[in-house]
N, C-alpha and C positions, 0 to 999 in steps of 0.2 A: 280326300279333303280332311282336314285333320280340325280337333275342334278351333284350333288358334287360329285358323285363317280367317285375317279380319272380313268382317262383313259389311257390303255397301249396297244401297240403295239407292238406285239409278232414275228419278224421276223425269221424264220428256213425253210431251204428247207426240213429235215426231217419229214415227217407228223408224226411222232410216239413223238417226244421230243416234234414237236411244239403244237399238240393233248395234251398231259401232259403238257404242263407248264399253255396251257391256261384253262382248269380243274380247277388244282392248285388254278388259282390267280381267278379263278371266285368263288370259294370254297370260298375264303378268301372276297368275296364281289365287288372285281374291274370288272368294263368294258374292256370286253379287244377282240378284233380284231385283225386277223393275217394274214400275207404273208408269202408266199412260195419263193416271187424271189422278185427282188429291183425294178421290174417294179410295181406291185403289192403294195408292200411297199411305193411307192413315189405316189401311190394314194390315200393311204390311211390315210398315213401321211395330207396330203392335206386338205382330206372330213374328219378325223375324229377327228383331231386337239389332239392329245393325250399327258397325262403327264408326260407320261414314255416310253419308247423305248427298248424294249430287241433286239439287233441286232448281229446275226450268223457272224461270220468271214468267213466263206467260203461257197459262193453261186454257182450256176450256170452260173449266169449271169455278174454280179456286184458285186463283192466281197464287205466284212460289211466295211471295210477300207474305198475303195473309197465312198462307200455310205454316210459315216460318214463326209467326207471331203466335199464331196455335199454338204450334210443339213449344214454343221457348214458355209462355206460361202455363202450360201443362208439365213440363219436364223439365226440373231445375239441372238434373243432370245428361241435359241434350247432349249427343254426339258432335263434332263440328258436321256443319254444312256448307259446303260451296254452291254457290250462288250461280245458274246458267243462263245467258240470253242474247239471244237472235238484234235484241232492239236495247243494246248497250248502251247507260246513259250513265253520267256522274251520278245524278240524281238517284239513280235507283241501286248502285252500287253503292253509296253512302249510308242508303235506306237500309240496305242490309245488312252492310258494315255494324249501321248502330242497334240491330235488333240481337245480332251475336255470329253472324253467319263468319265460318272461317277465313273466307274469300271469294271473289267474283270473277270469274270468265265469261269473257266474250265468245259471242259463236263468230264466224265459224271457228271450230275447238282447234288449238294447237294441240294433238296429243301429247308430245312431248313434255309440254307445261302441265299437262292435265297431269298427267303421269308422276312429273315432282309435284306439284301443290296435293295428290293425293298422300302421296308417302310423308311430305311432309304433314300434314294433319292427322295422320295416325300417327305419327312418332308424339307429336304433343299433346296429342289424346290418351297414350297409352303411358306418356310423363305423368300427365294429371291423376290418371287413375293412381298408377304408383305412389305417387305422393300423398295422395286421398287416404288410401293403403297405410303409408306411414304412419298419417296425422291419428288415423281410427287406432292402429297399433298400440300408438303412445299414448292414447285416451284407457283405451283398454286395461294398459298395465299401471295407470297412476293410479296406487288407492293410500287413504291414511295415513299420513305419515307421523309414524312416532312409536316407542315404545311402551309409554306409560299408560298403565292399568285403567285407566279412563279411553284411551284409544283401543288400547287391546280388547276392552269390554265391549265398546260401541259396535268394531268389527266384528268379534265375535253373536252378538245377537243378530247382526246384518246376514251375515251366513246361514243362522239358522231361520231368521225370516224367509229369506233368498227363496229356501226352498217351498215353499208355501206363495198362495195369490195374496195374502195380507194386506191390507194397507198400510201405508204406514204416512205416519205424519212428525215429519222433522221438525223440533222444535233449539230452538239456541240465537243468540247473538248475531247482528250483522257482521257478517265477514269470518264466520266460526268455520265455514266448508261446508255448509249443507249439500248444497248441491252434490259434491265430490263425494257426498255418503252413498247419497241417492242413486249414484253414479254407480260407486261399490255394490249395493243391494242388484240392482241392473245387471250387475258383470257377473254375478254372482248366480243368478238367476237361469229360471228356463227362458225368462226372454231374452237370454243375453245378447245371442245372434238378431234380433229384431232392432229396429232404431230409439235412440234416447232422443227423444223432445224435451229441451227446456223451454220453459218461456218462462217471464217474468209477466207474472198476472195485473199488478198496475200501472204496465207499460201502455197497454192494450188501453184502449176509450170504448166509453161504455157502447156509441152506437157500432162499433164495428166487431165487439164481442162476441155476437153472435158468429156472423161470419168467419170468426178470424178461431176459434172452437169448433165447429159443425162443418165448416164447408159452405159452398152454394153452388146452385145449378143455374145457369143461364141459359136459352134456347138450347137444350142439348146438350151443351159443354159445362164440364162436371170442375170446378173448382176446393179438391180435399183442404178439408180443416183441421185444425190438429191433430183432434183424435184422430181421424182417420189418417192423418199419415204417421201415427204411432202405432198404429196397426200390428201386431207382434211384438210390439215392442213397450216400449215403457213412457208415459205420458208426465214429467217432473211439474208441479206447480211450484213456482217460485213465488212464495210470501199472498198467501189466497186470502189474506184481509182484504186485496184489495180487487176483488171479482165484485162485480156489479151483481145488484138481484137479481133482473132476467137469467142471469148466465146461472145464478147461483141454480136456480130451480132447473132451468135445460139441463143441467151436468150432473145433477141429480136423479132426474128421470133416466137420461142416457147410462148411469151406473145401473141404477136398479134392472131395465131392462137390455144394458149390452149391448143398445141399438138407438139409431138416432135420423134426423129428417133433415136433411141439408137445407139451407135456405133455401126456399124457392123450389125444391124438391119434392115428390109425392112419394116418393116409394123409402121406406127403412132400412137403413145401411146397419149392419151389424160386424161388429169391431171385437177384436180380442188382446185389449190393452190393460199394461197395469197401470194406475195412477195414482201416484206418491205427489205429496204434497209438502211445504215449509211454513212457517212463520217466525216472526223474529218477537209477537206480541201474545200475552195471553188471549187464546180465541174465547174462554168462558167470558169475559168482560163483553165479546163482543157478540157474544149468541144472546147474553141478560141484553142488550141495549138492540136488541133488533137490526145489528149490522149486518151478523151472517145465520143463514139457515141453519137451527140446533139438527136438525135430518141431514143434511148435508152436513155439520161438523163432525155427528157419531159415525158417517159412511166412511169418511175420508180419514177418521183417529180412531180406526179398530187399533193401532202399534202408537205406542207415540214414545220416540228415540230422542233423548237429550243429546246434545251435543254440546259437552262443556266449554264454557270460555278461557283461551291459552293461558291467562291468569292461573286457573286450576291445574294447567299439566304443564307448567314450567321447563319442566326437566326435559320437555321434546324442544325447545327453541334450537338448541344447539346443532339438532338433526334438521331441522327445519329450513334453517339457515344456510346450512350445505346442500341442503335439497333444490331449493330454490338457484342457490349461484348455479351449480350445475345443470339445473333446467335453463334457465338465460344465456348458460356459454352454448348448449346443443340449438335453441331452438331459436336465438336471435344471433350467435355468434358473436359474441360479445364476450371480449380478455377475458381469461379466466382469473378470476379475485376470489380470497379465503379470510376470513375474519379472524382477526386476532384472537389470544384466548381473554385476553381482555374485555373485548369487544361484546365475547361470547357470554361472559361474566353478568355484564353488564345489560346486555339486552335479555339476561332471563330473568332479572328484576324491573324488567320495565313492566309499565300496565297495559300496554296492548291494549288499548279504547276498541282499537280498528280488528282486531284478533289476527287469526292467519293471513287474512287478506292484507291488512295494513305489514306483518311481515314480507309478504309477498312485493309487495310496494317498493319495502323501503330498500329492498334486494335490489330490484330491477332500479332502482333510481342511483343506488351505489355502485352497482355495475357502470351505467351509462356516465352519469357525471365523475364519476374519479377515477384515479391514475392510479398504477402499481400496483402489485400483484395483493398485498396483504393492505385488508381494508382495518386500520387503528380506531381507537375508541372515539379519539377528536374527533376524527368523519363520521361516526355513527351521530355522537350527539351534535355534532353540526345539522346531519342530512333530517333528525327529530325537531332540531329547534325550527327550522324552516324548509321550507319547499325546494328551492334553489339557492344556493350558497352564490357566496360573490363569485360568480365561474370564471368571471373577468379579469380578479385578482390571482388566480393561480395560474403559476408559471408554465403546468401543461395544459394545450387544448383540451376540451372534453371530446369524446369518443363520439356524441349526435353532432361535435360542429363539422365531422367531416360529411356529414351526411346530406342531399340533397335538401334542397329548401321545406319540400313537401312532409320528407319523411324525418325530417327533425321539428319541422311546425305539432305535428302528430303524437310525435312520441312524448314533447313537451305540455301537449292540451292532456294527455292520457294522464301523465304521469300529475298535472296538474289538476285534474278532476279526482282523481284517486283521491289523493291527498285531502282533497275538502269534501268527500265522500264519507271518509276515516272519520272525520274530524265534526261529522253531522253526524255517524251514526246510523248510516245508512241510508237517511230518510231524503229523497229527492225534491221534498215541498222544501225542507231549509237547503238542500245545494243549491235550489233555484235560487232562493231572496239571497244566502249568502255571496252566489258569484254574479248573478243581476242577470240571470238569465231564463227567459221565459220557457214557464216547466215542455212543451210541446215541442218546441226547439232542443229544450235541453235531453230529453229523451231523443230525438233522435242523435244526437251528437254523442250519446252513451253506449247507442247501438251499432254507430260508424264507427268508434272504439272498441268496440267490443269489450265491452267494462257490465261485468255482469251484476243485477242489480241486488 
């Protein structure tokens, strides 16, 4: 048996089906290991890490339902499972359906369907991973982009941070790349191989802070928080003005001592995470005014790394600009367009309010709305003077009207929240009053876009 041989896990209280299906699939070459009840099952699951999951609908113990609902909020990245049962109903194949299960068989088993609905779900199991693969790849390798002695400097001391547990606290303008530093410092790092957590700290509401940091324990079942699932890895605070008191002190104590109490939990979970931090506002104004804890500002700004605004390093737009089209043609496929040198002129004397991000924007809006391979100066200062151009009035369609309703609805809230994101400065209390949308709403509609804050 070799290590590739995908791995399945066969769960049936019937010894006579669960005897035959696991025959079957080892006939066919898989590893496969089996449970009789969910107790069984949820250790095996555990010790034998498997690629596929055949799971009974009606147990003894724990019905295949609820067990399914376990593992899917326990394990964001569950294997598929197919779904078995003697007492086949719309109803309870629907149930499944919508908890994530890959598909539903009826007993008695046609083998032969078993046999394709198996191969096929490791084929799209083993798609996703790959893809997963890619996406980490191409994270991995985007760092900094630009030449100039302001960039060169910023990476450079990231590097020699890297090597060291430091803290470090990002300070610069909204939309400068913090994140992307922090990202660098990360890659750069002995944590590299462990996971990057971003969150964005005033997304988060004060009562669910705790939880949504620490963790919580309910009868038994262990719900990780973010430290803990930064675990080895690197824990980013995006813009920590706006942590709540409670969290301020728990994350605090949790630093000092490296350990911490899940909600509802008795016993001390001990973590080995770094935690980098950002802001866009001086925190001294806000440690004199009793906002945030001066002990927790000096833990959190042992480093503090400026990150200049594009204003100051001009001379990368030009790089920037090409960097950005060329990310948009790989990763949305989307015609390839190159800016004039006009264009190029022109846009490294603009003021960038919005910094890299709003260049990032205005890339992905001039990809999508306009035609021809070389993007002219007219369309630049068109796509600055407003949001959407008369798209009605030009003689070519735009690129999102071929696009399904859904996914041109999407691209246009995105690229339209961007824009008055820019144009506020970051600050999500004026995105709200300016587009009329209530802030709770409006956070989650930034998160379904994935429009980082």
């Amino acid at each position: 048996m070799t290590v590739n041989t995908p791995r399945i896990l066969v769960v049936d209280d019937e010894p006579d089906i669960r005897r035959l299906v696991c025959e079957i699939l080892e006939d066919e070459g898989y590893q496969v290991s089996s449970a009789e009840d969910a107790n069984i099952a949820r250790a095996l699951k555990q010790s034998t890490n498997p690629n596929l999951i055949l799971l009974d609908i009606w147990m003894p113990d724990t019905d295949g339902i609820t067990l399914l609902k376990e593992w899917v909020t326990e394990d964001a990245s569950l294997c598929p499972v197919i779904m078995m049962s003697g007492h086949g109903s719309v109803e309870a194949a629907v149930e499944a359906t919508r908890l994530g299960a890959y598909d539903f068989l009826e007993k008695p088993l046609s083998m032969a369907k078993l046999l394709l609905i198996v191969t096929r779900a490791l084929e799209a199991s083993h798609l996703q991973m790959e893809n997963a693969g890619l996406k980490q790849q191409l994270a991995a390798d985007i760092e900094p982009v630009g030449k100039s002695a302001s960039v060169a400097r910023s990476k450079d001391q990231l590097k020699r941070l890297a090597q060291h547990d430091t803290r470090v606290l990002f300070y610069g303008e909204a939309g400068v790349g913090k994140e992307l530093y922090a990202r660098y410092l990360h890659n750069n790092s002995s944590h590299r191989d462990g996971p990057f957590i971003d969150v964005a700290v005033g997304s988060i509401s004060p009562e669910n802070s705790a939880v949504e940091f620490f963790g919580k324990e309910i009868q038994g079942k262990v719900y990780p928080g973010l430290l803990e699932r930064a675990n080895k890895g690197t824990l980013f605070l995006s813009e920590i003005s706006g942590m709540d008191k409670e969290t301020q002190l728990r994350l605090l104590s949790a630093l000092e001592s490296r350990s911490f109490l899940r909600v509802g939990g008795s016993e001390s979970v001990r973590v080995d995470v770094r935690v980098v931090a950002s802001t866009r506002i001086g925190m001294e104004e806000e440690v004199k005014i009793g906002q945030f804890r001066q002990d927790l500002y000096y833990m959190l700004n042992e480093v503090t790394i400026n990150i200049p605004p594009l204003r100051e390093h001009s001379e990368d737009v030009p790089e920037l600009l090409s960097f950005y089209a060329n990310y948009f043609v790989n990763q949305d496929k989307l015609p390839f367009r190159k800016f004039s040198i006009a264009a190029q002129n022109f846009l490294r004397n603009y003021s960038w309010r919005g910094n890299v991000r709003e260049l990032k924007n205005l890339v992905q809006r001039l990809m999508i709305l306009g035609v021809g391979e070389e993007i002219e100066l007219d369309e630049v200062k068109s796509a600055l003077g407003t949001i959407v151009s008369d798209i009605m009035a030009s003689p070519s369609v735009p690129e999102f009207f071929n696009l399904p309703l859904k996914e041109a609805r999407d691209l246009f809230e995105k690229t339209y929240l961007e824009y008055h994101f820019e144009r506020t400065g970051g600050s999500v209390a004026k995105l709200s009053a300016v587009i009329g949308m209530e802030r709770t709403h409006l956070y989650r509609k930034l998160h379904s876009l994935n429009i980082k804050l």
